[in-house]
C-alpha positions as CSV (number, residue, x, y, z in Angstrom):
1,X,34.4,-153.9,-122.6
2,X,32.6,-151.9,-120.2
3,X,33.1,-148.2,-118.8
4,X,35.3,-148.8,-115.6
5,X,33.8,-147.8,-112.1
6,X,35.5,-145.0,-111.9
7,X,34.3,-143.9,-115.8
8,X,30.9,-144.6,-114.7
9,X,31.6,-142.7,-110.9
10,X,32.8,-139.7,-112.9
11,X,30.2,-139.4,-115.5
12,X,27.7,-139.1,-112.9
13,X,29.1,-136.6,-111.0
14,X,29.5,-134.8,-114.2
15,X,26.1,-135.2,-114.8
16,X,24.4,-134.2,-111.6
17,X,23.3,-130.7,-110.8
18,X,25.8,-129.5,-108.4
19,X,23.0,-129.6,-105.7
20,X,23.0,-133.3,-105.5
21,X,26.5,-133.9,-106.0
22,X,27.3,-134.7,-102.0
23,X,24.8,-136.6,-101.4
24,X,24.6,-138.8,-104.5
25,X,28.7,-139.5,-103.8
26,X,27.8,-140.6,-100.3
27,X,25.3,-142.9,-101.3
28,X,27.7,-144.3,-103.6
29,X,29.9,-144.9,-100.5
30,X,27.3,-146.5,-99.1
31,X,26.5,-148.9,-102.0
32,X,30.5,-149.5,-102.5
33,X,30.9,-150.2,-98.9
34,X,28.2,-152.9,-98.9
35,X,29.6,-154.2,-102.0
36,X,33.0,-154.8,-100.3
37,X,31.6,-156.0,-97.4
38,X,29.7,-158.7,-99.7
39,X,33.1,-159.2,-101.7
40,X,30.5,-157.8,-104.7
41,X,33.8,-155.3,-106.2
42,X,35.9,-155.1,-109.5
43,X,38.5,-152.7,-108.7
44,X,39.5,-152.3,-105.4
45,X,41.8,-148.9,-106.3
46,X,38.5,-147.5,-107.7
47,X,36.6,-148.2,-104.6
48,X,39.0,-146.9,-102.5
49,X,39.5,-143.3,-104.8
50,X,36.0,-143.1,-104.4
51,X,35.2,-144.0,-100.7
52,X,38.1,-141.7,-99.7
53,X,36.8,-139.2,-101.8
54,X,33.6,-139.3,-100.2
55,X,34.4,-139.1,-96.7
56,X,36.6,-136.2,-97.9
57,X,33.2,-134.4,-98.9
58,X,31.2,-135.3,-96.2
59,X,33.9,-133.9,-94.0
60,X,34.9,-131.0,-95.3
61,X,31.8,-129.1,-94.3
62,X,33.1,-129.2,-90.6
63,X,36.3,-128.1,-91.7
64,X,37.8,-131.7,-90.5
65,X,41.2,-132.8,-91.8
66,X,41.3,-136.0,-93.3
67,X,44.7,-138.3,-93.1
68,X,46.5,-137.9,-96.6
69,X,45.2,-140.6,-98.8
70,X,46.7,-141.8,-102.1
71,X,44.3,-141.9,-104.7
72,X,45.5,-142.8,-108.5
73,X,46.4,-140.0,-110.3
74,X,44.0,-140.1,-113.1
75,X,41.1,-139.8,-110.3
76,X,42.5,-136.4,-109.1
77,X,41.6,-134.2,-111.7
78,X,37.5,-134.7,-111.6
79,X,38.1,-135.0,-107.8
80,X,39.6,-131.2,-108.0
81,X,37.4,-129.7,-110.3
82,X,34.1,-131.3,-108.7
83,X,35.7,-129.6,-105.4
84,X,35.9,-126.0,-106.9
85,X,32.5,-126.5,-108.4
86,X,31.3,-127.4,-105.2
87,X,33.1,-124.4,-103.5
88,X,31.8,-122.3,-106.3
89,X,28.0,-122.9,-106.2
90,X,28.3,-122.4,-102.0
91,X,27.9,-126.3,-101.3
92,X,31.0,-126.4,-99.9
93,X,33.0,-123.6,-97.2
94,X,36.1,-122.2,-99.4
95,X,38.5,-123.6,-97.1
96,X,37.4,-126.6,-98.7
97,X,39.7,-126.5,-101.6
98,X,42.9,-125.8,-98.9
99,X,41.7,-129.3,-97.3
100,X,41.6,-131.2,-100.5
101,X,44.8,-130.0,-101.6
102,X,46.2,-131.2,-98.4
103,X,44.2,-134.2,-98.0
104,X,44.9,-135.2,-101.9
105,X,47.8,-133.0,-103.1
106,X,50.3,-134.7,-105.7
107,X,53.5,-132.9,-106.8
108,X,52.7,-132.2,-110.5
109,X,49.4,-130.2,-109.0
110,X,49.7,-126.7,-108.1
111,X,46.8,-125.6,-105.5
112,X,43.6,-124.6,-106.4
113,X,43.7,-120.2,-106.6
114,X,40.9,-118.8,-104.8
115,X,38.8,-115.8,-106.5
């Protein structure tokens, strides 16, 4: 068997320089998005982690709050570390990690500490 989407979502972003992460993650929205529209999709959870996800990070450059979204738990740990790198290399305003945390927070997860 296979890597799931998410498995193969997450060793992209992994992969990527940090530079490209956005934009490849949109594009991936895009691609998922069309895939649903054409009923093309495997796991429905792992489109939706990842679209929600996506908007989150095209978003959080204007500082826009996003509805809280439930994403499955396993999906949250890249999702906060690829924030922080993100925040870390200037991609992304700092306030970002404040917005994912309320956007995406789960109670075992303690916020992310700024510098």
């Amino acid at each position: 068997m296979g890597m799931s989407l998410f498995d193969q979502f997450a060793a992209m972003v992994e992969r990527l320089p940090i530079r490209a992460v956005i934009s490849a993650v949109i594009l991936q929205r895009k691609m998922l998005e069309d895939d649903m529209a054409h009923k093309r999709t495997v796991s429905i959870d792992d489109v939706h982690s990842i679209i929600a996800f996506s908007e989150f990070l095209e978003s959080a450059p204007n500082m826009a709050r996003l509805p809280k979204t439930a994403v499955l738990m396993n999906h949250l740990g890249l999702y906060r570390a690829t924030v922080k790198r993100l925040v870390e290399a200037g991609e992304l305003p700092w306030e970002s990690l404040g917005l994912f945390d309320a956007a995406f927070s789960a109670s075992e997860f303690q916020p992310i500490k700024t510098c």
